[in-house]
MARVO-293423 format. One record per atom (N, C-alpha, C): y, x, z. Coordinates in steps of 0.2 Angstrom, whole numbers, padded with zeros to 4 digits, always signed. Layout:
<atoms>
YXZ;...
</atoms>
This chain:
<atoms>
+1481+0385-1107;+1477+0381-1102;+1471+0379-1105;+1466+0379-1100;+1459+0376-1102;+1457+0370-1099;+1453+0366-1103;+1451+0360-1100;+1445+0359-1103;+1440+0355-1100;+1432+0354-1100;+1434+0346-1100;+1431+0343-1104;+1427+0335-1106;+1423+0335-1105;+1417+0333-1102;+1410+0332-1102;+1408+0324-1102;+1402+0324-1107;+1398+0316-1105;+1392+0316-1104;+1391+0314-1101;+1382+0314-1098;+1379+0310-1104;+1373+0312-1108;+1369+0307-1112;+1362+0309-1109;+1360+0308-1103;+1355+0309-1101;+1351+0300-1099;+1345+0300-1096;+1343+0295-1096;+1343+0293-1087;+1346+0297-1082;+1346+0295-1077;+1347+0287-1075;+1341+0285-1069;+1343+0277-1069;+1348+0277-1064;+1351+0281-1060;+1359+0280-1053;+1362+0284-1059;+1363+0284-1066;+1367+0289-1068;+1373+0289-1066;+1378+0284-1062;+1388+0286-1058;+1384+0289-1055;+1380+0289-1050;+1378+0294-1045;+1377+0300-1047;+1373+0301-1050;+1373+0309-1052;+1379+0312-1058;+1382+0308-1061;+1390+0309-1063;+1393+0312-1059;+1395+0307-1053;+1398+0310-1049;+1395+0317-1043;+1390+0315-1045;+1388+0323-1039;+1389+0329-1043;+1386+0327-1050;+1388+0332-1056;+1395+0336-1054;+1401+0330-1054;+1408+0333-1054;+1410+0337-1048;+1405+0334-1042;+1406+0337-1034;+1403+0345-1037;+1397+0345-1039;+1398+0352-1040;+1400+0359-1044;+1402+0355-1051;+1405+0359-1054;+1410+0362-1052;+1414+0356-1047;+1421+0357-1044;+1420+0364-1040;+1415+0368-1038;+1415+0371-1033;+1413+0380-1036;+1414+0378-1044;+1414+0385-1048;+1421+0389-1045;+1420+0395-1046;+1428+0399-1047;+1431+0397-1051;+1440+0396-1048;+1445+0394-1055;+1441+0389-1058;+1438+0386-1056;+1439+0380-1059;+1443+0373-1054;+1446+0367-1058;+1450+0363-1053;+1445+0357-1051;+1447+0354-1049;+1443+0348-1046;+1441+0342-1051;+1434+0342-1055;+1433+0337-1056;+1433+0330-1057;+1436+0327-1061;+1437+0320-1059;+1433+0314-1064;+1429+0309-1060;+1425+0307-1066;+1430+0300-1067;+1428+0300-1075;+1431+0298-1080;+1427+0291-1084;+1427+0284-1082;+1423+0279-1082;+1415+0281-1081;+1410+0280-1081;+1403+0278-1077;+1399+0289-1080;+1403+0290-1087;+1396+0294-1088;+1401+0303-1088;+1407+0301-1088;+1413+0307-1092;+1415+0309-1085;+1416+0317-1086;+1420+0322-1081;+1425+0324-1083;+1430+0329-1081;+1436+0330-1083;+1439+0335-1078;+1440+0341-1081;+1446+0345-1077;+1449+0350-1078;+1452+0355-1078;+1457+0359-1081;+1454+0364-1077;+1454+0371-1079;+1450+0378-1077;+1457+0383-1079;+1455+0388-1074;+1459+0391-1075;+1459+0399-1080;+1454+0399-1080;+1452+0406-1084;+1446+0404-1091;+1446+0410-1096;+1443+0408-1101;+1435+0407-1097;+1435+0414-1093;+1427+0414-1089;+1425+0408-1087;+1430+0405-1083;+1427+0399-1080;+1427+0393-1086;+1430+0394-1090;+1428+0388-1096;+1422+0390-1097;+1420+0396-1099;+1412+0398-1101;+1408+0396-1096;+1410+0397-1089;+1403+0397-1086;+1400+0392-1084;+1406+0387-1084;+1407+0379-1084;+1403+0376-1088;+1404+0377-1095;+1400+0375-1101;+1393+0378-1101;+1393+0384-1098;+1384+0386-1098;+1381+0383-1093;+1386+0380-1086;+1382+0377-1082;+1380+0369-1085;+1384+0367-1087;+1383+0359-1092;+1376+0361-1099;+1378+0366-1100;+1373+0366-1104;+1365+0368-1102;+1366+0371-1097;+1358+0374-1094;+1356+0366-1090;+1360+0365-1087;+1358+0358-1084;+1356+0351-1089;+1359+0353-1095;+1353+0348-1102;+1359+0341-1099;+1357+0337-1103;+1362+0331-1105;+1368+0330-1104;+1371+0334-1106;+1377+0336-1107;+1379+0336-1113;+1386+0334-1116;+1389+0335-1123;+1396+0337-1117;+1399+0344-1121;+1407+0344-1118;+1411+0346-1126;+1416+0346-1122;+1422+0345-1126;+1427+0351-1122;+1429+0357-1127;+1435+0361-1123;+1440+0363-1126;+1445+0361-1121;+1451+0360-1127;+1456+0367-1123;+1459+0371-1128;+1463+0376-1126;+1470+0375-1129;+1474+0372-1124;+1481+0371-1127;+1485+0376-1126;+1489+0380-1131;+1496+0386-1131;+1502+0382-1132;+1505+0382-1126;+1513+0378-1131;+1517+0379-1122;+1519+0383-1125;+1525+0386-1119;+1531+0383-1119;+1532+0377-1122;+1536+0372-1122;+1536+0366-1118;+1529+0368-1114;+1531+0363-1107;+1533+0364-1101;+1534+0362-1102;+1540+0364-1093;+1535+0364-1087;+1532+0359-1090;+1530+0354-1083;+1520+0356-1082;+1520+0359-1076;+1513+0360-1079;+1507+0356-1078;+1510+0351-1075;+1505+0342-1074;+1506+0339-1081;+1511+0340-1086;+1512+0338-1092;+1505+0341-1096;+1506+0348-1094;+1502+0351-1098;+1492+0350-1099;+1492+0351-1092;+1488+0348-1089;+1484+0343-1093;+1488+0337-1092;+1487+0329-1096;+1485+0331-1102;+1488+0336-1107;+1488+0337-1114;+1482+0341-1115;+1478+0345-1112;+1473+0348-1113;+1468+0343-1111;+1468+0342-1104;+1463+0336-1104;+1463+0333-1111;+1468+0330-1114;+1466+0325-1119;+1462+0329-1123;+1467+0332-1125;+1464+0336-1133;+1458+0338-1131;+1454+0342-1123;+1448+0340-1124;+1441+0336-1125;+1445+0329-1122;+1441+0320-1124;+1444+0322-1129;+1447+0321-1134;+1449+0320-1141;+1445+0325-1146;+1446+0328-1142;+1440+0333-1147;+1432+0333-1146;+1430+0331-1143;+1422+0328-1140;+1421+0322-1143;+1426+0318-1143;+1425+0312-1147;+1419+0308-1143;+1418+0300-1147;+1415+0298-1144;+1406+0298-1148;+1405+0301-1151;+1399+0302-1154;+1395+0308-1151;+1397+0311-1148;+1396+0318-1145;+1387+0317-1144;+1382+0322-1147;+1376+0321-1142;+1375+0327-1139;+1370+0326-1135;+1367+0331-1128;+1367+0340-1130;+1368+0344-1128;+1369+0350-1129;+1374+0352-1136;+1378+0347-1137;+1384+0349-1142;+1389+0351-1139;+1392+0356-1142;+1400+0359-1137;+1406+0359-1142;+1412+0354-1142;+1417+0355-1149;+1422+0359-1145;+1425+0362-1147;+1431+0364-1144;+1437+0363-1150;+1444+0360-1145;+1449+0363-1150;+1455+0366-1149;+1458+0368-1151;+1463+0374-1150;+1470+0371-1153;+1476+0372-1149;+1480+0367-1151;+1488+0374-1149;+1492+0375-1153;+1496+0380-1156;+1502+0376-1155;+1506+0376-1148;+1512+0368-1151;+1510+0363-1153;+1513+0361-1159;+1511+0354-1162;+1505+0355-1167;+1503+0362-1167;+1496+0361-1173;+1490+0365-1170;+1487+0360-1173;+1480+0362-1171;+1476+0369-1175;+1473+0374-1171;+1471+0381-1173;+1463+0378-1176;+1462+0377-1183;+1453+0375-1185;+1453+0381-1185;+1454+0387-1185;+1449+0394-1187;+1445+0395-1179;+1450+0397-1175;+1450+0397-1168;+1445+0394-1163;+1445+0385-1167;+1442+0380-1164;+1432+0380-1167;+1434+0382-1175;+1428+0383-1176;+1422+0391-1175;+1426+0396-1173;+1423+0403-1170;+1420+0400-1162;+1424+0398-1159;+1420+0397-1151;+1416+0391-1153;+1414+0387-1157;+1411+0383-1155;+1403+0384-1158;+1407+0390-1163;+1399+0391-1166;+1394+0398-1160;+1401+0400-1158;+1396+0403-1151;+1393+0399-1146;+1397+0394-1144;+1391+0388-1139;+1386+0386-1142;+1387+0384-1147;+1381+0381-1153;+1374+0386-1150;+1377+0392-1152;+1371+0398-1153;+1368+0397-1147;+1375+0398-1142;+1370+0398-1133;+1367+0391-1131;+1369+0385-1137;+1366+0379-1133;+1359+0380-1135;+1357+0383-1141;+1351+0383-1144;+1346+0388-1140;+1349+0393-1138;+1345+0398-1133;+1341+0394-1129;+1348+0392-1125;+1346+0387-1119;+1341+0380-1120;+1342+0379-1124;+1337+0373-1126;+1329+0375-1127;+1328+0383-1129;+1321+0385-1131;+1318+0388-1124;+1323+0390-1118;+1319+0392-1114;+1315+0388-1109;+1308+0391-1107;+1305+0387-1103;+1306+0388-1096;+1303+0384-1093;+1305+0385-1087;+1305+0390-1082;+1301+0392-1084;+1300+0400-1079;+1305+0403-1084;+1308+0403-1090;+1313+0408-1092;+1320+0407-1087;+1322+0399-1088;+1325+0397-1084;+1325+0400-1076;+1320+0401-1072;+1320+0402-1066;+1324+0409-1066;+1321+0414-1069;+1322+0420-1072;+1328+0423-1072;+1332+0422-1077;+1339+0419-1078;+1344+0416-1074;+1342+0413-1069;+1345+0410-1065;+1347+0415-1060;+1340+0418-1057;+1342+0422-1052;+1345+0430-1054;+1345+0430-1061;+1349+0437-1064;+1358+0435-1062;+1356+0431-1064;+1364+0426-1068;+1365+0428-1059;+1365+0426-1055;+1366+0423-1049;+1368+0430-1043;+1367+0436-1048;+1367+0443-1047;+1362+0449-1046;+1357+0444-1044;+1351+0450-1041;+1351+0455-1047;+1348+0461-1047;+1345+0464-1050;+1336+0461-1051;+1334+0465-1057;+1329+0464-1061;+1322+0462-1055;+1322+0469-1051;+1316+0472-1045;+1319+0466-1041;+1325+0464-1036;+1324+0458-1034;+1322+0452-1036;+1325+0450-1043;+1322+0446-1044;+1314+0443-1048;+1311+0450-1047;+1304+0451-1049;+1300+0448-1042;+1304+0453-1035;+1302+0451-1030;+1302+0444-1026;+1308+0440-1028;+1309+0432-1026;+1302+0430-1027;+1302+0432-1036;+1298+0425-1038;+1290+0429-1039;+1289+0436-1032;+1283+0434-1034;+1278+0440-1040;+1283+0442-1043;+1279+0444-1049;+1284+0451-1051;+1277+0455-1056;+1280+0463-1056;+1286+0463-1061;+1289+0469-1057;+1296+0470-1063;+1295+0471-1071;+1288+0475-1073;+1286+0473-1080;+1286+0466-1081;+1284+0460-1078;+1285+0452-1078;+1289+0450-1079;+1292+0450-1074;+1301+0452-1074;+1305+0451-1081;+1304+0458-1083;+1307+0461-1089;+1304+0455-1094;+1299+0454-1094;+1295+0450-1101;+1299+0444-1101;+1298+0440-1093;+1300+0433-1094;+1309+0434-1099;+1314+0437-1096;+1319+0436-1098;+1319+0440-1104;+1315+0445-1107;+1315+0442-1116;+1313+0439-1118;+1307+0435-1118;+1308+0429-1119;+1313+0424-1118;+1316+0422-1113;+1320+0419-1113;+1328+0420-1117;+1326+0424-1119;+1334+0426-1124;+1340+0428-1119;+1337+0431-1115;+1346+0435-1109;+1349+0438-1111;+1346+0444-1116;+1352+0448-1119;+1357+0445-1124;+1351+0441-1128;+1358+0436-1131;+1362+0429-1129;+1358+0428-1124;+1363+0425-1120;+1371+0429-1117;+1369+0435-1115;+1375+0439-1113;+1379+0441-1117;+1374+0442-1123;+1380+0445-1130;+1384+0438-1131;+1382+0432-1132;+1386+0428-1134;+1390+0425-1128;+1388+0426-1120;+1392+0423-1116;+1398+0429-1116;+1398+0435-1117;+1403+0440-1118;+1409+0438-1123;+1405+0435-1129;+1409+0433-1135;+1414+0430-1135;+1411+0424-1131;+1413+0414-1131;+1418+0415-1124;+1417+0423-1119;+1424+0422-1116;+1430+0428-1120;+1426+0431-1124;+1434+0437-1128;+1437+0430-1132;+1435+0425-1137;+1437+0422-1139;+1441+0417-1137;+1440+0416-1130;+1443+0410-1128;+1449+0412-1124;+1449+0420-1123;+1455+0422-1121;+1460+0425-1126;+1456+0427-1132;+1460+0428-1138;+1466+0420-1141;+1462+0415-1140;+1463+0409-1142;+1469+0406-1138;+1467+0410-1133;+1474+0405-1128;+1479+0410-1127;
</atoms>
């Protein structure tokens, strides 16, 4: 089972407001469950798939001020799966901890009663990587990306925004896309290996 922590360190001044509009739309990924805010700045919810734990996390992290926390529990010793539920929630606030800052991702992986560091520390050095990508691109890489990500092809997405498919091509290597994909591929083989 997958769960997402997240806490807003951004500077917004309605920050519950944008908290919660945050969680209204996350909630609205595939396989992801409904998120529920967690006092003034924290979200919180269980995912069903590793993909939607990654896509979750890429969307918190493209979105900038975010720190999340993902916690993958294995223990086929709970019967109950609102038990289970509750128990990865934690482990992912427990693992995000309360120091967390903005574009950080901890993840921990929990084996029954022990926790998996090898596991925990492989996926999170993949977010790492993809938080850093994400943090260097500009805004037009961003735009770029967005509508790849979103499905188009290269020639419409040249076409949206305007400009030639060699532009196209430039803006997203710049942007770092291929190795956003090599690592978005990684951080979900790992996360389904892990669970």
């Amino acid at each position: 089972m997958f769960a997402i922590h997240a806490r807003y360190r951004g500077r917004e001044r309605r920050r519950a407001d944008f908290v919660r509009q945050s969680a209204q739309a996350l909630s609205t990924l595939p396989d992801v469950n409904e998120f529920s805010v967690v006092g003034v700045e924290d979200i919180q919810a269980t995912v069903d798939t590793a993909e939607a734990a990654c896509d979750t996390t890429m969307a918190l992290l493209s979105a900038g001020d975010w720190a999340v926390g993902i916690g993958v529990l294995v223990d086929d010793s709970l019967p109950d799966p609102e038990l289970a539920a509750t128990q990865a929630l934690s482990l992912a606030a427990m693992t995000l901890g309360t120091h967390a800052r903005s574009g950080q991702v901890k993840v921990g992986v929990k084996r029954g009663n022990r926790k998996d560091q090898a596991w925990s520390a492989d996926v999170q050095a993949v977010f790492t990587m993809l938080a850093h990508i994400l943090s260097k691109r500009t805004s037009e890489g961003r735009e770029a990306t967005s509508l790849v990500r979103s499905g188009m092809n290269q020639n419409e997405a040249a076409a949206e925004l305007g400009i030639s498919k060699q532009a196209m091509s430039q803006r997203l290597q710049a942007a770092g896309w291929q190795a956003e994909m090599a690592g978005y591929r990684l951080a979900i083989s790992l996360l389904q290996r892990a669970a």
